[in-house]
C-alpha positions in Angstrom: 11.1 -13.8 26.4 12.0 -14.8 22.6 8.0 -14.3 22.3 8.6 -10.7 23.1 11.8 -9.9 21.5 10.4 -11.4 18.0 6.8 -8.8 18.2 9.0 -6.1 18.9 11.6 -6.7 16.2 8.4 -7.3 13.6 6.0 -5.1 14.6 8.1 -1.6 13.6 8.6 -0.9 9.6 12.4 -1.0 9.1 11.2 2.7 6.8 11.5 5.5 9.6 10.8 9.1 9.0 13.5 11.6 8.9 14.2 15.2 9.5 15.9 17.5 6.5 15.9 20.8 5.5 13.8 21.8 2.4 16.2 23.0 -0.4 13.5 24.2 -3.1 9.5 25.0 -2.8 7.2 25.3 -5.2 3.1 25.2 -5.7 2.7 22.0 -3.9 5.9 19.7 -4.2 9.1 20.2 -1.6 12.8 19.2 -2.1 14.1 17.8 1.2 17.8 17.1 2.0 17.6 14.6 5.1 19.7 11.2 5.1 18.8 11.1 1.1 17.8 13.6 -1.4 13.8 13.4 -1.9 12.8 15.5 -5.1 9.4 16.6 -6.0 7.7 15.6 -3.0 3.9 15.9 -2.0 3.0 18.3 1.2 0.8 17.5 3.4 -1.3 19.3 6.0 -4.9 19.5 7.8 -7.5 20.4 5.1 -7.8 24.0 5.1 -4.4 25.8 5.8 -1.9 26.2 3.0 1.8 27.4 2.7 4.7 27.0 0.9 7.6 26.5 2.9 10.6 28.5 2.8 13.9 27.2 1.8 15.8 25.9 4.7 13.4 25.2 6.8 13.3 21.9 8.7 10.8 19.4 7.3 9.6 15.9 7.8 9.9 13.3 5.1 7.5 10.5 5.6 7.1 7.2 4.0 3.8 5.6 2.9 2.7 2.7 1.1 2.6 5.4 -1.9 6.1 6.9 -1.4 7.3 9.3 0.8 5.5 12.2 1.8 6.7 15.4 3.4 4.7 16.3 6.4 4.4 20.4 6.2 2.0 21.8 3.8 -0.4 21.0 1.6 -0.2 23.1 -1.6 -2.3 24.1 -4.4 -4.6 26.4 -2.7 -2.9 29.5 -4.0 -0.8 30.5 -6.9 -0.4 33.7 -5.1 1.4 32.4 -1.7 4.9 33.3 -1.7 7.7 31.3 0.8 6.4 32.5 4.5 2.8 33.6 4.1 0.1 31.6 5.3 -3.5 30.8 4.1 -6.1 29.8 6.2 -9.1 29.2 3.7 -12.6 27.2 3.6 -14.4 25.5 1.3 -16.9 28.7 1.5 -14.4 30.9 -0.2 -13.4 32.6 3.0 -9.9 33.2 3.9 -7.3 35.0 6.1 -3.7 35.4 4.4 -0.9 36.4 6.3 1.7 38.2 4.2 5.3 38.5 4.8 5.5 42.2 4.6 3.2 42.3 7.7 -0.6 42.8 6.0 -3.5 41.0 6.7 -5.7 40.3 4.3 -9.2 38.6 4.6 -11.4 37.9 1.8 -8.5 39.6 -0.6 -8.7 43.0 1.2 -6.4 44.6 3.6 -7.3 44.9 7.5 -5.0 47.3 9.0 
């Protein structure tokens, strides 16, 4: 029993992840109110899709041996993204961008 009860208590990291909101974006770092204030965090994502979140959206802050991360996006990929598009892009130079005023563009030009 005391066996158990000892692997259970030592086998979690007392560091949990927590939910917040994201209070400023920009180009690849995130703001996140959740149970602190986490400024100028990295975004992370799957390797190919890119966004920047909008402000007040929920987000997840993460901590890692580096520091905490928040689980979303990962930016960089475009100067040209604003809050609510989306990129999906490849190392080719191919992409798909979906823009907030309802176009689609791939490869830069408009599909209607």
């Amino acid at each position: 029993m005391w066996i158990s009860r000892y692997v259970t208590e030592n086998s979690f990291s007392k560091d949990s992840a927590s939910v917040g909101v994201v209070r400023a974006s920009g180009k690849d770092k995130v703001t996140v109110s959740a149970t602190n204030e986490h400024l100028a965090l990295p975004v992370a994502l799957p390797y190919g899709i890119a966004y920047t979140p909008p402000q007040g959206t929920q987000s997840v802050v993460l901590p890692t041996e580096a520091g905490n991360v928040c689980i979303g996006v990962l930016g960089g990929a475009s100067d040209d993204l604003k809050p609510g598009e989306l990129m999906l892009y490849s190392t080719g130079g191919a992409s798909i961008v979906l823009k907030n005023d309802g176009r689609v563009l791939i490869n830069g030009k408009a599909v209607e």
